[in-house]
N, C-alpha and C positions, 0 to 999 in steps of 0.2 A: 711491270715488275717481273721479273725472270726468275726468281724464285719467291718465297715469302719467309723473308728473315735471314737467311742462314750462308755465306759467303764460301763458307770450307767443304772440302771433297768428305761424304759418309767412311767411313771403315766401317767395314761389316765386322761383325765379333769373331767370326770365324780369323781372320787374319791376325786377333791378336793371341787366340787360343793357337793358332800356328809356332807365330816368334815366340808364348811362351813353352811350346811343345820342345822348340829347337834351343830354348837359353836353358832347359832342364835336362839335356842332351837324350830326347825322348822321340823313340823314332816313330814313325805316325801308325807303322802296323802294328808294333807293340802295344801302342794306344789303343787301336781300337779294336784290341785282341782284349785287351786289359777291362774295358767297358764295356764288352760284347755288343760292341756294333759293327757293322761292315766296314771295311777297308773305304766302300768306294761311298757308305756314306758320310763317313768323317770325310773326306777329301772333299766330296761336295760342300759340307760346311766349310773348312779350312780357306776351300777359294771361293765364299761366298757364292755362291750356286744354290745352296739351301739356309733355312733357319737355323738357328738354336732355339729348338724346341724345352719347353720346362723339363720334359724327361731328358731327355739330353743333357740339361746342365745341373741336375742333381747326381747325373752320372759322373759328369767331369768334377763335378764339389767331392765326389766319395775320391773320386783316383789323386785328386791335386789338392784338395784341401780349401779350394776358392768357391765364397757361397755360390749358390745357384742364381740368386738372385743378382750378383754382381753380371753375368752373363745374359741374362733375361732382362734387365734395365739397358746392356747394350746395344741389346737386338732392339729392345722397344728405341730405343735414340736413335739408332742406325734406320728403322721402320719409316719414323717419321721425318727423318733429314731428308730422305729418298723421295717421301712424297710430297714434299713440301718444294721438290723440284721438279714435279712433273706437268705439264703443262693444264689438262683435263682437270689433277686438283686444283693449281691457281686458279684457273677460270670457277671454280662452283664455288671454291672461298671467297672469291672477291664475290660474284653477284650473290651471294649469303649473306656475306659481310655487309654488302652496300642495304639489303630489305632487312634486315632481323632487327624488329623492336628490342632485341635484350642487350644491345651491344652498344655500351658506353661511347658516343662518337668524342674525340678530342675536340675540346673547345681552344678557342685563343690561349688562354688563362693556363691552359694545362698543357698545353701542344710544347709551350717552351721549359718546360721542370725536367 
């Protein structure tokens, strides 16, 4: 298996807090003049280079009005898409997966529902 689950390419959050920086006609220094942060760290974020951190997207909920948490559930999705394609994690979920007494194996009966 090449990855575990997931067929489609991650977006990082930073890419969509970008498009909606540009459909709000909101230039990115203004931005991160406006949330006192750095130029070159918003830009990091923007082209997924860095996280969105929880202080981070309580700052973008105050400037834009989008919870924090809509931002922080994409970073967590975006987190685990990522590793769910990396090699090192396949390999230690599969040999987890195949020894762990807690983990419901598919019988016949259930393998086809």
């Amino acid at each position: 298996m090449s990855d575990l689950g997931f067929s489609f390419t991650a977006i990082h959050p930073g890419e969509i807090l970008k498009e909606e920086l540009a459909f709000r006609g909101i230039r990115q220094k203004d931005f991160a003049e406006t949330i006192s942060v750095s130029y070159t760290r918003l830009n990091e974020i923007l082209n997924g280079k860095r996280p969105i951190t929880s202080d981070f997207a309580l700052l973008v909920e105050a400037a834009l009005g989008t919870p924090a948490e809509h931002w922080l559930n994409m970073q967590a999705r975006y987190n685990i898409q990522t590793s769910r394609t990396k090699e090192s994690v396949i390999s230690r979920f599969n040999s987890i997966r195949n020894v762990s007494p807690w983990v419901v194996k598919p019988t016949a009966a259930t393998a086809n529902v």
